[in-house]
C-alpha positions as CSV (number, residue, x, y, z in Angstrom):
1,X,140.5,128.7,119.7
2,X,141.5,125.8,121.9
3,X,142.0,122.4,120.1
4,X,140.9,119.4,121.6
5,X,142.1,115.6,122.0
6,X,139.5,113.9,120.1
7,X,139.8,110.0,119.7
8,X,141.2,109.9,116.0
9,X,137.9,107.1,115.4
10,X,135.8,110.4,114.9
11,X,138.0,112.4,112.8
12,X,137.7,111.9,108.5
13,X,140.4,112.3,106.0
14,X,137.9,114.0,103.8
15,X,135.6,115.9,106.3
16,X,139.3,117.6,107.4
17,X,140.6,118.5,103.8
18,X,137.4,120.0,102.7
19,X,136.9,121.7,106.3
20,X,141.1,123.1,106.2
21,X,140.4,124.6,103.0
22,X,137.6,126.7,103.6
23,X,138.6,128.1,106.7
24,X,141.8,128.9,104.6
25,X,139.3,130.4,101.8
26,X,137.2,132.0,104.4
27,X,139.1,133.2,107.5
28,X,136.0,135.7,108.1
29,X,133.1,133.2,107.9
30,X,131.5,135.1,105.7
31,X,130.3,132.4,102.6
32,X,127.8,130.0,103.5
33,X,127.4,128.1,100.5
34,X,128.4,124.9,100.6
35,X,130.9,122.7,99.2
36,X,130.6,121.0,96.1
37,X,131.8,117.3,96.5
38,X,131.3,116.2,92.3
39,X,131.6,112.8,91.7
40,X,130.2,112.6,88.2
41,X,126.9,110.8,88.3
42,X,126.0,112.2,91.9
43,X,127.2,116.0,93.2
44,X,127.5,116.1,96.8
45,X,126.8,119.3,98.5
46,X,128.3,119.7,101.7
47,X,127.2,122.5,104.0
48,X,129.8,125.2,105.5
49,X,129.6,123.9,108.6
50,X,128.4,121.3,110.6
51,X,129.8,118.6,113.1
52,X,131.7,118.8,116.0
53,X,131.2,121.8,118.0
54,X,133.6,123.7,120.7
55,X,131.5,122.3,123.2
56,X,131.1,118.5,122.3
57,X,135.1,118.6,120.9
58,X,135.6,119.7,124.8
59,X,133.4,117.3,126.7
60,X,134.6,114.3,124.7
61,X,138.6,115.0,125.5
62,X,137.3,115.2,129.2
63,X,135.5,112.4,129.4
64,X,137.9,110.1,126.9
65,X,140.8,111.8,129.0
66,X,139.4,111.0,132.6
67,X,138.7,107.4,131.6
68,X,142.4,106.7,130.7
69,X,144.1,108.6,133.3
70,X,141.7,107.0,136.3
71,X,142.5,103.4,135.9
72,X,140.4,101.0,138.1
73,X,138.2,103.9,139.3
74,X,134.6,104.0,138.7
75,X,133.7,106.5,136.3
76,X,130.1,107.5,135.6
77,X,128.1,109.9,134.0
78,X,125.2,111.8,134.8
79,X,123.5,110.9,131.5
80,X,124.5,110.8,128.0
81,X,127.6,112.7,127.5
82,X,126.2,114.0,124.1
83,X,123.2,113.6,122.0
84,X,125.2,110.8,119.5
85,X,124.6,107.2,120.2
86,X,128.4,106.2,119.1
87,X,129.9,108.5,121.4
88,X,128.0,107.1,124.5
89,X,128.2,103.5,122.9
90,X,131.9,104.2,123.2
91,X,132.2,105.6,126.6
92,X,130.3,103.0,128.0
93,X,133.0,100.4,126.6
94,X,135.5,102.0,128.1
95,X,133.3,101.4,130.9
96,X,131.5,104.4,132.2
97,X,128.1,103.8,133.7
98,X,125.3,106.2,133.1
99,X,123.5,106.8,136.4
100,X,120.3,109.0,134.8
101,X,118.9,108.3,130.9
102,X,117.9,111.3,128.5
103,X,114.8,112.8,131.4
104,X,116.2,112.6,134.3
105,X,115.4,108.6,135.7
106,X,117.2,107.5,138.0
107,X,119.4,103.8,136.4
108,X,121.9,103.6,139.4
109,X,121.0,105.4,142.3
110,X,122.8,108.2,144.2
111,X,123.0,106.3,147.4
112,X,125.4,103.4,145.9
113,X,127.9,106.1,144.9
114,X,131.6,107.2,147.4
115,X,133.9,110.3,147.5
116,X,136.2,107.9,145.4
117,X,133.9,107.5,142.4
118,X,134.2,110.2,139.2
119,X,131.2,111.8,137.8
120,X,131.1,113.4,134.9
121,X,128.9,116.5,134.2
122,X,127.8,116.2,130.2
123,X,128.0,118.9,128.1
124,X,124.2,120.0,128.7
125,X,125.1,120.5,132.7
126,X,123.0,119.9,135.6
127,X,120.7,121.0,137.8
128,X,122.2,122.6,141.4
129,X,120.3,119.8,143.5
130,X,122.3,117.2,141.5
131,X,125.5,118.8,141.9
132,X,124.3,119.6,145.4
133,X,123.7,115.9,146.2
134,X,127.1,114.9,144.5
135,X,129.1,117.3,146.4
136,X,127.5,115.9,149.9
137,X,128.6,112.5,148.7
138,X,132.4,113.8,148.4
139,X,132.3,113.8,144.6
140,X,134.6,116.6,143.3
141,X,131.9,118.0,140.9
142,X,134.1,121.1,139.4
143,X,137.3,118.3,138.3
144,X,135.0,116.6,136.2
145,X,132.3,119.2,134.7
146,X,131.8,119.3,130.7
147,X,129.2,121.8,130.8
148,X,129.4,123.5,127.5
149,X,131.0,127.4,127.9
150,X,127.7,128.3,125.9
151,X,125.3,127.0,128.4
152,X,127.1,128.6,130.6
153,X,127.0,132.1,129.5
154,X,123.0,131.8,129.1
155,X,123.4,131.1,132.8
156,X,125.0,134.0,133.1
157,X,122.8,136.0,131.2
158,X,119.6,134.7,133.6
159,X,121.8,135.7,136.5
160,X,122.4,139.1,135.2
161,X,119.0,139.9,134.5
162,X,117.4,138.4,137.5
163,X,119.8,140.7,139.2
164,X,117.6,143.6,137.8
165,X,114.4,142.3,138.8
166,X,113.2,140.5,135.5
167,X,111.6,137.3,135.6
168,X,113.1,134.9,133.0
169,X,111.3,133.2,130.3
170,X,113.5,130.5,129.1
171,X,112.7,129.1,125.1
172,X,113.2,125.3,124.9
173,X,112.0,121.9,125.6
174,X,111.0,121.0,129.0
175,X,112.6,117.9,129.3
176,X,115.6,118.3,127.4
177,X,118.7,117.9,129.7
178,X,119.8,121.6,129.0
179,X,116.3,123.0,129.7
180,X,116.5,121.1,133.1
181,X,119.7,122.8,134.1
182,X,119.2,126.0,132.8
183,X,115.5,126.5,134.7
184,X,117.4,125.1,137.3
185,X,120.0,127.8,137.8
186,X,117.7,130.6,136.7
187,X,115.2,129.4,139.6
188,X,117.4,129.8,141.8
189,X,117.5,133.8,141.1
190,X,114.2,134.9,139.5
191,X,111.0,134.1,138.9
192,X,111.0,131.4,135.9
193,X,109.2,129.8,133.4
194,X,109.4,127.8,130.2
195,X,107.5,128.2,127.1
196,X,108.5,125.2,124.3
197,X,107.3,127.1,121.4
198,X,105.7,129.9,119.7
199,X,102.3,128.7,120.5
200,X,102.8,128.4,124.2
201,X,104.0,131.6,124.0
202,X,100.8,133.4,122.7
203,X,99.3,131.6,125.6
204,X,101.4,132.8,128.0
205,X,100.9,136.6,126.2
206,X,97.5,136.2,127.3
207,X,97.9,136.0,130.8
208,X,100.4,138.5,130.6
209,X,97.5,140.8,129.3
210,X,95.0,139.8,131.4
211,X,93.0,137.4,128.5
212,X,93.0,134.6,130.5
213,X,92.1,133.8,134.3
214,X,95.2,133.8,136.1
215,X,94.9,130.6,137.8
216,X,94.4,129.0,134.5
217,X,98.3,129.4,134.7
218,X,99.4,126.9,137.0
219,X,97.5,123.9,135.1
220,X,98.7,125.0,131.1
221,X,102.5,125.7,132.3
222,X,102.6,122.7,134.7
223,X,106.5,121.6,135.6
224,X,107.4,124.3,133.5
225,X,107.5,127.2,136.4
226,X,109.5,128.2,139.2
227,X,108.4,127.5,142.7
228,X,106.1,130.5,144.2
229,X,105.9,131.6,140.5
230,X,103.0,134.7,140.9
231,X,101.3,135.1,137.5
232,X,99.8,138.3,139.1
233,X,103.4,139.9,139.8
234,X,106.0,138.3,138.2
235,X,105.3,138.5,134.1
236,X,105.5,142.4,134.9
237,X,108.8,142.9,134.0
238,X,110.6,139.6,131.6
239,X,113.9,138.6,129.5
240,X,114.4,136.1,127.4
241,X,117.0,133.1,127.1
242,X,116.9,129.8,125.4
243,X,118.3,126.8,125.2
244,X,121.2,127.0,122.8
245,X,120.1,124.7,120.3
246,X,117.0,125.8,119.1
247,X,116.0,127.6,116.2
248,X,117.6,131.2,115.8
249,X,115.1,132.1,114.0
250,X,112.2,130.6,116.7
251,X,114.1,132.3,119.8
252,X,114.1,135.7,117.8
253,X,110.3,135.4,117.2
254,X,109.5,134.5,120.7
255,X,111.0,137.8,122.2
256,X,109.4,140.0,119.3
257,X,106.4,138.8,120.5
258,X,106.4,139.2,124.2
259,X,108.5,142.6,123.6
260,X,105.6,143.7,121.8
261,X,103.1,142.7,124.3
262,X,104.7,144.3,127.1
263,X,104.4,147.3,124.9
264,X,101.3,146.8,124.5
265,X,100.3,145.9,128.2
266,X,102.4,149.4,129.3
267,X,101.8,151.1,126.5
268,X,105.9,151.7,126.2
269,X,108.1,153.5,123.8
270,X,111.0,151.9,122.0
271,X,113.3,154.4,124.3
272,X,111.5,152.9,127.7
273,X,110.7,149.4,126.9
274,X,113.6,148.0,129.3
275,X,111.3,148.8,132.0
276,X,109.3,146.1,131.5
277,X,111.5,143.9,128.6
278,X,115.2,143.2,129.5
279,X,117.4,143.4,126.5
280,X,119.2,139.6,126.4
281,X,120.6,139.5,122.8
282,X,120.5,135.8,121.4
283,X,122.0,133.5,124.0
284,X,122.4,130.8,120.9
285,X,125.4,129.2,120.8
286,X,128.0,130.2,117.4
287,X,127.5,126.6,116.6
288,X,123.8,126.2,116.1
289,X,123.8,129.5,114.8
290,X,126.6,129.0,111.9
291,X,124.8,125.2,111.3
292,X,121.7,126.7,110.6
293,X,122.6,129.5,108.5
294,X,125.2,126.9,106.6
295,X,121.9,124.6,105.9
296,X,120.1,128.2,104.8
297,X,122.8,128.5,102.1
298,X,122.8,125.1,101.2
299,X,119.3,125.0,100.4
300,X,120.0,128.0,97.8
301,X,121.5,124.8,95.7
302,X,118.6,123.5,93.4
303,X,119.0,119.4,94.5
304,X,116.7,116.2,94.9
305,X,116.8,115.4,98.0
306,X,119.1,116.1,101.3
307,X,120.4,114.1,104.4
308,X,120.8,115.1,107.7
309,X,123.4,113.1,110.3
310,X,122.9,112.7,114.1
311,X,121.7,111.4,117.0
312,X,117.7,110.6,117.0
313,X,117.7,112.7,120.2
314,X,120.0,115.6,119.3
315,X,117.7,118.9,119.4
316,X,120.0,120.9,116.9
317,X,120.3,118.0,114.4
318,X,116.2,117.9,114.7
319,X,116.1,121.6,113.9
320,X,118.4,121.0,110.8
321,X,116.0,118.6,109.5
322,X,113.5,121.0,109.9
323,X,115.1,123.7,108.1
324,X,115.4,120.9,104.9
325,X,112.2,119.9,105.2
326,X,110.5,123.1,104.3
327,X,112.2,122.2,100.7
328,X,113.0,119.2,99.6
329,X,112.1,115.4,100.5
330,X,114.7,115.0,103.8
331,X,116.2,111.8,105.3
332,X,117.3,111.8,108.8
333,X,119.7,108.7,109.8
334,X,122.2,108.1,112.5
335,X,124.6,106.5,110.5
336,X,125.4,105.1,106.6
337,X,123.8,102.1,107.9
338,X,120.4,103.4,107.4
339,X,121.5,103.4,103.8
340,X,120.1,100.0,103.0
341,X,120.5,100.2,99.4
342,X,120.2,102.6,96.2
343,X,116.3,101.8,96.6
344,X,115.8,101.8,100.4
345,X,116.6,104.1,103.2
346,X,115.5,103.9,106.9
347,X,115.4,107.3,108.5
348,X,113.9,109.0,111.4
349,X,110.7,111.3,111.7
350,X,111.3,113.3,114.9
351,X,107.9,114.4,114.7
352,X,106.4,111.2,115.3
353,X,109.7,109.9,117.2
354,X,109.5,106.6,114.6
355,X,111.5,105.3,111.9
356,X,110.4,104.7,108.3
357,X,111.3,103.1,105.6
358,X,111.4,105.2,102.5
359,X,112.1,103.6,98.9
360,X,113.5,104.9,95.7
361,X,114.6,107.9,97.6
362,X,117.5,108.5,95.1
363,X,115.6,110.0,91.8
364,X,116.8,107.7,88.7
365,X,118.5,110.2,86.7
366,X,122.0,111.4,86.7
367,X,123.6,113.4,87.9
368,X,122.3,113.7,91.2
369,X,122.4,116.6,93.9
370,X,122.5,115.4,97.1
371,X,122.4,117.9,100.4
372,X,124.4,116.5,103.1
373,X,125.1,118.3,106.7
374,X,125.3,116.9,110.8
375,X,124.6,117.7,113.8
376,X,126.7,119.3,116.5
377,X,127.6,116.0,118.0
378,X,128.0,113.9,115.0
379,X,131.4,112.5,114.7
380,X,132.9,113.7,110.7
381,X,133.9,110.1,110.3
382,X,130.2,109.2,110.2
383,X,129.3,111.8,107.5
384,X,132.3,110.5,105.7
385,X,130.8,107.0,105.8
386,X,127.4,108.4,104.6
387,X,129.3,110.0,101.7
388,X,131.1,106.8,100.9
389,X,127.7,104.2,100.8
390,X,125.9,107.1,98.4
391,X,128.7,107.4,96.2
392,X,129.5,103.4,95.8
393,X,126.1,103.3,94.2
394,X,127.6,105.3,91.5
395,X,130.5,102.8,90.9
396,X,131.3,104.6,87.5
397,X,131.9,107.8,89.6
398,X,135.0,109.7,90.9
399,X,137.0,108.2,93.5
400,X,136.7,109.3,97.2
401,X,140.2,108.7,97.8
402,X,141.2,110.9,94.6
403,X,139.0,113.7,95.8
404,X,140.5,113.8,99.3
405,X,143.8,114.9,97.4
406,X,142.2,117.6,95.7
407,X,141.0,119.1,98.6
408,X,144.7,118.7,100.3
């Protein structure tokens, strides 16, 4: 696989010895358990994978790269590069301007930009009336694109099935950047629409079926169809895609469902149901698919409590913490300095889009098993930081420094 120029600031010591050694253990990919970091009064667990992925690891050595070979040009990006607030912190003192935030406002307008300006794509992509509107400008959209391969090939996928006369229902949320781009492109060759969960996908069953009046439609899946979307016509023959980071597990129970109702609407056979249900295999990316299964096997570990690392925003960090969640008290920070002390922690509920304060979150007994995993985007030098402030609360412990060499 390619390797990437990634500024050394996000790479860890550690994070790479442990990382080297398992892929050295594990050529195959085939153990998911995690790694045991055991430091005496507190054992570590450290999921099989996590951090940076292809696609981040490729859209930061673009951007980082662009910035230092364009010297005294204006550099911009469409929004945040990635879903990690160092990363865009970063950019934007190396002086890149952001010209949308996460939904798609406008911060510096179209208008004010020239054929000489760079914009970079992020890794999510963009819709085609953005690159459309950047290309009239004179902006060489191609030179500068970070769309992750992944996202891509679920483009693909839409196009290919739209192709054979499927309408394509795309799992993910609505306003997430990726979302955006994908219903974009898909629009642009089929009938579309979005459903954001498994709930709004029973609804949508029911028009399918003919449970619900039709124009009921057009209110319940507002902004989340394509234009001239017919519920009458075009939910008679459907494929599923999703955005790449959401749950495997979610996606997978989305299209049993409507594969079943369109059984049930045409009373079909397993041999003829690709007349009315295209057959899309999962369109979720390796990454989000060997994070989650990693966090699976890590949770097999009996511990007290887990942490999870990444960006507030980041949608596959969010479904990470809602793997841990289902079993053991789970702390979701951006960094070690949310780690206020041995007592207090201040961590992020994503369902309630708040921070809390949580205290004596570290049990007072020893020793101590603490989950630990990140995000897609999360930078290994930040999970190495969260590993350090845990284990200088245990100053009798084993050394980081000392365990770095084991690993080597």
């Amino acid at each position: 696989m390619k390797s990437f120029d990634v500024p050394v600031v996000y790479r860890s010591p550690l994070i790479s010895a442990i990382k080297k050694k398992r892929k050295e253990e594990d050529r195959m990919k085939k153990d998911f358990s995690p790694s045991l970091l055991d430091f005496g009064p507190v054992r570590i667990y450290l999921a099989r994978h996590f951090g940076f992925c292809y696609g981040v690891e490729n859209a930061i050595d673009i951007a980082f790269r662009t910035v230092e070979e364009n010297p005294g040009k204006r550099i911009f990006l469409l929004s945040e590069m990635i879903h990690n607030p160092q990363v865009n912190a970063d950019l934007k003192r190396s002086g890149v301007a952001f010209l949308q935030d996460n939904y798609g406002k406008q911060i510096i307008p179209f208008e004010s930009l020239t054929a000489e300006d760079i914009v970079l794509i992020p890794a999510f992509g963009t819709t085609l009336v953005i690159e459309q509107k950047l290309r009239q400008i004179g902006i060489q959209v191609e030179k500068y694109n970070t769309t992750c391969p992944f996202v891509e090939k679920v483009w693909n996928r839409s196009e290919a099935i739209a192709k054979k006369a499927y309408t394509i229902i795309i799992h993910g949320k609505p306003t997430h950047e990726e979302t955006r781009a994908t219903f974009s492109h898909a629009a642009a060759n089929a009938p579309s629409v979005v459903v954001k969960d498994m709930q709004q996908t029973i609804e949508l069953a029911k028009y399918i079926l003919g449970e619900k009046p039709a124009e009921d439609f057009y209110t319940e899946f507002r902004h989340q169809y394509s234009a001239g979307f017919d519920v009458t016509k075009d939910l008679q023959r459907i494929g599923v895609v999703n955005q790449t980071t959401m749950l495997a597990s979610d996606t997978q129970a989305i299209a049993d469902f409507l594969r079943e109702t369109m059984i049930r609407k045409f009373s079909l056979t397993d041999e003829n149901v690709r007349e009315h249900f295209a057959d899309t295999r999962d369109t979720l990316c390796y990454a989000t698919n060997d994070n989650q299964t990693a966090v699976s096997g890590m949770l097999e570990i009996p511990a007290d409590l887990a942490i999870v690392v990444g960006g507030y925003n980041s949608s596959n960090t969010s479904h990470l913490v809602e793997l841990c969640e289902e079993k053991l008290p789970t702390y979701f920070i951006s960094s070690e300095e949310k780690i206020l002390s041995a007592q207090t922690i201040l961590h992020y509920n994503f369902h309630t889009h708040e921070e809390l304060i949580s205290e004596n979150y570290i049990p007072q007994k020893e020793p101590v098993s603490i989950l630990i995993t990140s995000g897609a985007s999360c930078p290994d030098a930040i999970v190495e930081n969260v590993i350090r402030k845990v284990v200088g609360f245990f100053p009798e412990g084993n050394d980081v420094d000392q365990l770095i060499e084991s690993f080597a």
